[in-house]
N, C-alpha and C positions, 0 to 999 in steps of 0.2 A: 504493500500500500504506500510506505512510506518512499519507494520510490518510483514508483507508478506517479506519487507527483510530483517530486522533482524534475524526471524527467519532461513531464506535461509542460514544469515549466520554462525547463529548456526548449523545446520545442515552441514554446509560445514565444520566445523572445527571439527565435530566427526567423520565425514567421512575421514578425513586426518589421523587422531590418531587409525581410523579402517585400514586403507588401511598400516601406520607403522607398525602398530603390528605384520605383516607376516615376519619386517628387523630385530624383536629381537630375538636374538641367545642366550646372556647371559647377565650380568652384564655389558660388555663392550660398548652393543649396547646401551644396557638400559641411561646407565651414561653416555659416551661420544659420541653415535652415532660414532662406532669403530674406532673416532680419524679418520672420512673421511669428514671433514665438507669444504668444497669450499669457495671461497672469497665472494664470493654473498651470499649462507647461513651464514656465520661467521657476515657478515656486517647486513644482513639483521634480526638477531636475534638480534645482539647487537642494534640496532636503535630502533627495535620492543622493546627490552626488559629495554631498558634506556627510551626511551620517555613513558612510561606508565600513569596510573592515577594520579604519581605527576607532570608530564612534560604536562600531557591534562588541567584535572579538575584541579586540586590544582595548577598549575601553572596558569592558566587562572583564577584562582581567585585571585591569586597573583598579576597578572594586574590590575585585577577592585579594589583592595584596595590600591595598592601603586606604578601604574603606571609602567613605566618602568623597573624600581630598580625588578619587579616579575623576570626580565629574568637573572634574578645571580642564580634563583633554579637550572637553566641548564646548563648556561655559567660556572659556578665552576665545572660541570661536564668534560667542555670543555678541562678545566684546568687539572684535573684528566685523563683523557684518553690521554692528549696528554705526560704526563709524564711517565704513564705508557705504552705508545708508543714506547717511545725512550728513554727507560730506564730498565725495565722490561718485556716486553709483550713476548720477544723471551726466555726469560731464564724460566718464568713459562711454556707455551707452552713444553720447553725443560724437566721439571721435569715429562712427563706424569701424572702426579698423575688424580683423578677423582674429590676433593673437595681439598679448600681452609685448610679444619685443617689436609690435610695429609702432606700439603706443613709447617704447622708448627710444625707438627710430625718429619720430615729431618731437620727443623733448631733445635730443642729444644729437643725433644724426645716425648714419648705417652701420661706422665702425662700434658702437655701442651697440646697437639692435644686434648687430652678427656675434658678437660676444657673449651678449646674453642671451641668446638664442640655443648658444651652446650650454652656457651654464643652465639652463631651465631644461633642457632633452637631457642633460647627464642626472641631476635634482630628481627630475620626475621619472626615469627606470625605475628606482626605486622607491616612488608612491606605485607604482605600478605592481611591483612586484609585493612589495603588501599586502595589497588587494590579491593577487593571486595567491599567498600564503593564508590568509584567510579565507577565502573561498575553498580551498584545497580544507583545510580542519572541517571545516563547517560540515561540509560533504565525509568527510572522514570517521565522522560522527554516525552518518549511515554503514558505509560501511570500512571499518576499522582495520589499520594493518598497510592501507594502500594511501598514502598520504603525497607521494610523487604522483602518482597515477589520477587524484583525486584532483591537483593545483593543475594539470595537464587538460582535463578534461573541459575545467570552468574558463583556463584559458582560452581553448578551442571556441569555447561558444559566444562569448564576447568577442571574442577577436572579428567572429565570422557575422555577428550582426552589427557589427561597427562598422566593417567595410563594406556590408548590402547598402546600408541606409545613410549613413554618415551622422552628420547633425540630427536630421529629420529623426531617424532610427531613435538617437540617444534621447532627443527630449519626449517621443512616445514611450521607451521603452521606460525611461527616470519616473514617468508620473505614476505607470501602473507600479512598477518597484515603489516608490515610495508608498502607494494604497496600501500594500501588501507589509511594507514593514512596518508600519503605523500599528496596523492592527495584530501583529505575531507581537509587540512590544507589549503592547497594551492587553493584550490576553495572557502573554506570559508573568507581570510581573504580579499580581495580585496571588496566580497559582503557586511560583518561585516563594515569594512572602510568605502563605499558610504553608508551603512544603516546610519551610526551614520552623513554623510554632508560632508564625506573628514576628509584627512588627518587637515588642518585649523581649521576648524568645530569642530573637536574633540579637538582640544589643548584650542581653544576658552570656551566651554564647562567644560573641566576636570581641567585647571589650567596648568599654565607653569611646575609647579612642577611635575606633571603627564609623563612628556616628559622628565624631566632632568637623565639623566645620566652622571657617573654609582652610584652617591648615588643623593639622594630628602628627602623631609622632610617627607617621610613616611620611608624610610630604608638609615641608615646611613652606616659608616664604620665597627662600629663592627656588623650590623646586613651582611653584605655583609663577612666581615670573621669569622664571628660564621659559616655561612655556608659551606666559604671554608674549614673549619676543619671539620663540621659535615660532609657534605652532599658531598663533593668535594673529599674527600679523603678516602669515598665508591668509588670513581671510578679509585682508584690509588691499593687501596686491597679490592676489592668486592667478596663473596663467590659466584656473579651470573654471573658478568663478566669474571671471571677466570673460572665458567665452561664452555661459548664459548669460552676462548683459550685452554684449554683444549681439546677439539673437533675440533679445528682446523688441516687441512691435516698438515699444518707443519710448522715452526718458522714462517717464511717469511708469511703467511696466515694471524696469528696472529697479527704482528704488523701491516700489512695493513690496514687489516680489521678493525683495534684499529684505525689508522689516520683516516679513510674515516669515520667512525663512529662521531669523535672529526666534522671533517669540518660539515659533514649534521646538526650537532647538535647547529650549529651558527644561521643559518637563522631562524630554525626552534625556539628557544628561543625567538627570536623577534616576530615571527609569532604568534607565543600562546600568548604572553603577548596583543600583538595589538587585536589580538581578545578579551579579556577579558577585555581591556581599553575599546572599541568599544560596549560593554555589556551594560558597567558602564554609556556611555552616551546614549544606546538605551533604556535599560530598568532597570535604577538606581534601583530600591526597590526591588532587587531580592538577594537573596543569593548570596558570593561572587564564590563559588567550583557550584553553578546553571548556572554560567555566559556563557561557554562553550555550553553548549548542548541549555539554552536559545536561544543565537543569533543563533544555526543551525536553532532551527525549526523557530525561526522570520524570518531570511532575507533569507532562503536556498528556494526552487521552492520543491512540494510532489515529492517525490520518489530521487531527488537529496540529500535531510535533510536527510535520512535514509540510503542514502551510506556513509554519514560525520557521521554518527551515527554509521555505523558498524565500522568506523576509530577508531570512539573514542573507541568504544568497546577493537578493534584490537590493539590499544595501550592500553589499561588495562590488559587487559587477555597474552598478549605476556609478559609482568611480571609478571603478577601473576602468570603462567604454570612455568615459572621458577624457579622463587624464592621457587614455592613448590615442584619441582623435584630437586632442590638443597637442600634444607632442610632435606628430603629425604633421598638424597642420604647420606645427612652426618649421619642424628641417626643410617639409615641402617646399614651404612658400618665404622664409624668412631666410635661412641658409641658402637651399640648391639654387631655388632663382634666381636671385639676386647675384649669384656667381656665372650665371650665362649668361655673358653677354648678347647675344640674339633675343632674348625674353623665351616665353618659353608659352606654346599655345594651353587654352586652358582644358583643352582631355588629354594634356600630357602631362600638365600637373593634377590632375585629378587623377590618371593611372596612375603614378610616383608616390601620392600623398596613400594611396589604399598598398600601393606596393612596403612602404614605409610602416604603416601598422601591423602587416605580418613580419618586419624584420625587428618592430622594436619590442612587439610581443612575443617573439624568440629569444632580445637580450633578455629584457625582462625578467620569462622563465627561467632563465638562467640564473639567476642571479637571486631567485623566489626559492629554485630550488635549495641554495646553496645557504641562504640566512634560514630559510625556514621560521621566521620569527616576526609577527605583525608590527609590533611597536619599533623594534632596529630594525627593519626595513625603513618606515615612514620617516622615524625621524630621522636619518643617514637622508633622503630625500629635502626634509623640510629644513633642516640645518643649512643645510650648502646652500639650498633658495635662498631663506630668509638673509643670511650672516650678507651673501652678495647681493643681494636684487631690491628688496624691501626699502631701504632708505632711497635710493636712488631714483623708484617708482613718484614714492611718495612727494618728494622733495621737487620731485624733475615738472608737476603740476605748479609750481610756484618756483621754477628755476630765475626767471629774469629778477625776480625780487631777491632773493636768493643768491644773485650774481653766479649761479653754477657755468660749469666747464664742463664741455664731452671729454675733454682730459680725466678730468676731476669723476667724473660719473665712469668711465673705463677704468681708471684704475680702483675705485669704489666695489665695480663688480667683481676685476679679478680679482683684487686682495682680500675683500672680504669670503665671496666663497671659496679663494685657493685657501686660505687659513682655517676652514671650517673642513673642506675635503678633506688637508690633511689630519687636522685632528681627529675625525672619525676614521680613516685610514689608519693612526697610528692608535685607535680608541684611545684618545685622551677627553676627558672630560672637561667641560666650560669651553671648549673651543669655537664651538658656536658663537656664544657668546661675544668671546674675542673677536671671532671672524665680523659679527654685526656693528663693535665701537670701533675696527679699524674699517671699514665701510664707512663710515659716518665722519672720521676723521680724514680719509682720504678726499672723501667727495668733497669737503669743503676747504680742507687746506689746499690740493691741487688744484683745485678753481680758483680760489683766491689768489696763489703763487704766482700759476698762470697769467691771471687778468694783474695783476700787480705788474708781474714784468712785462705785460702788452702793453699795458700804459707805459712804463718808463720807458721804452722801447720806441714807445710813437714819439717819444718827446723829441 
């Protein structure tokens, strides 16, 4: 039974990405779904494609080892979409572009767009491969033992409805996944709760400290703003967020769509985390990223456990179709083109751009296989963005005031994410970190240096 629907739902979401294929016309469809996306598609991708396998798995494991304190993976999210709410959301929308380094092509110029085009395709393998490491458990959870075979499989079927349908594909396939994990959330936590004795029961069992918020003695201050600046501030400059405003009908879509995204993503933070405390006191000697799909098949009734199954799915795969059609989109069109000089017609960057999701859903797995681990996958990802790309984004929207330099913003990119590469290369910790205040010191000392001695210069 229970995989009688899984499968159903595999097959449902190739069938969606078969039935898009007939909406793409060219490049425009392909990329932004021709900029017709609706409040409900807008919303319903961003929820789908934010709550994925670090908001499921890896946030629910984040519960069973440190309690409460897990739900700052998503509440910083909170914090990030709501500024880029009311602050941003209308003005990107307004720039049309298709990807995040064209938007830093207009503040800085090409040599800047090509750089970080690259740092964003190396960052994003591994949001990628996250998302196939959890998809891969999720599934593993059915059937047990086959955990390569299971990250291989979920591969396969994202890969293959991202390339029928492109844009079109991801924002029908985001809105049903999110229906669907809404409600496996919502049905599972109340069960989770009476499985482990009540809400009492479980604080009895886990410790006061398991309940304390917003920091306990597993995650303190800087572990709660290590996040805000890693993980918090992908959602203020994300290259996967800004392609749903990007495909939004119009400003006012955008930033809606951005609040209502912020609010659903409150309760739902609490909600995964309780479930994965609720794990911890049902079935402590388990994995903590097992916790999740554990209590489905414990406390869920057959054939209900395998619609909170397709949930979890649906929130995996509704990021990872993304993040590898954005990816994508950017070597496509932001790298290859721009390096032929003839241009390049556009169903030959539409064949290159679908060719390029089967090759980076190959590194990917690779590299899925080889960490096996939701949380050091995403952030090895989110570090290396953030540390380089973040300040620069941010800053480059009020550049002329600002006095910035494409100097100053290229060496911001590489130094801050080469300083964050290397320190998760060599796992050192706070590197990130590092990597984000020399980003921020670059970009402004190098711009200023620069413009300093172009003036003395002109004298």
């Amino acid at each position: 039974m229970n995989l009688a629907v899984v499968s159903f739902f595999f097959i449902g979401m190739i069938l969606i990405g078969a039935m898009s294929f007939r909406r793409i016309r060219g490049t425009e469809s392909f990329f932004v779904a021709d900029r017709r996306g609706s409040p409900l598609l807008i919303t319903g991708s961003l929820v789908a494609t934010i709550v994925g396998g670090s908001s499921t798995i890896g946030m629910a494991g984040l519960g069973f080892e440190k309690g409460l304190v897990g739900a700052w993976w998503l509440l910083v999210g909170v914090v990030g979409l709501m500024i880029l709410a009311f602050s941003m959301a209308k003005r990107v929308r307004r720039y049309a572009f298709y990807t995040l380094p064209e938007l830093l092509g207009d503040q800085y110029g090409s040599g800047v767009k090509l750089v970080a085009s690259v740092i964003i395709s190396i960052a994003w393998l591994g949001i990628i491969a996250g998302q196939m490491v959890a998809a891969g458990k999720i599934l593993d959870v059915l059937i047990p033992g086959h955990l390569d075979l299971m990250i291989l499989l979920s591969a396969v079927v994202f890969i293959i409805y991202t390339i029928l349908g492109g844009q079109y594909s991801i924002l029908r396939t985001d809105t049903v996944q999110s229906a669907i994990l809404l409600l496996g959330i919502f049905i599972c936590l109340p069960l989770s709760i009476g499985k482990a004795g009540g809400l009492e029961s479980l604080r009895f069992n886990l410790g006061a400290s398991y309940f304390s918020f917003p920091t306990n003695t597993h995650g303190d201050w800087t572990y709660v703003v290590t996040l805000m600046l890693m993980v918090g501030s992908t959602y203020v400059v994300g290259p996967d967020i800004y392609s749903r405003l990007f495909c939004a009908r119009n400003e006012g879509v955008a930033k809606n769509s951005t609040t209502i995204t912020a609010l659903i993503m409150i309760p739902l933070a609490f909600s995964i985390t309780l479930i994965g405390m609720s794990a911890k006191a049902i079935a402590p000697g388990i994995s903590p990223e097992g916790a999740f799909p554990t209590v489905v098949m414990d406390v869920l009734p057959m054939g209900i456990n395998a619609l909170v199954i397709a949930g979890l799915l649906s929130a995996v795969m509704s990021s990872a179709d993304t993040c590898l059609l954005t990816t994508s989109t950017i070597i496509s069109a932001d790298i290859i083109k721009p390096c032929l000089r003839g241009g390049m017609r556009d169903e030959h960057l539409l064949f290159i751009s679908r060719a390029i999701i089967v090759l980076i859903g190959l590194v990917s797995l690779e590299i899925a296989l080889k960490l096996k681990g939701v949380i050091k996958a995403l952030l090895l990802g989110y570090t290396i963005y953030s540390s380089g790309l973040v300040l620069p984004v941010i800053c480059g929207f009020y550049g002329k005031w600002l006095r910035l330099h494409p100097s100053g913003a290229m060496a911001a990119v590489i130094g801050g994410g080469g300083v964050a590469l290397f320190g998760k290369w060599m796992d050192y910790s706070h590197f990130g970190l590092m990597g984000m205040g020399l980003s921020g010191i670059l970009l402004f000392g190098v711009s200023w240096t620069v413009r300093f001695l172009g003036r003395g210069h002109s004298r």
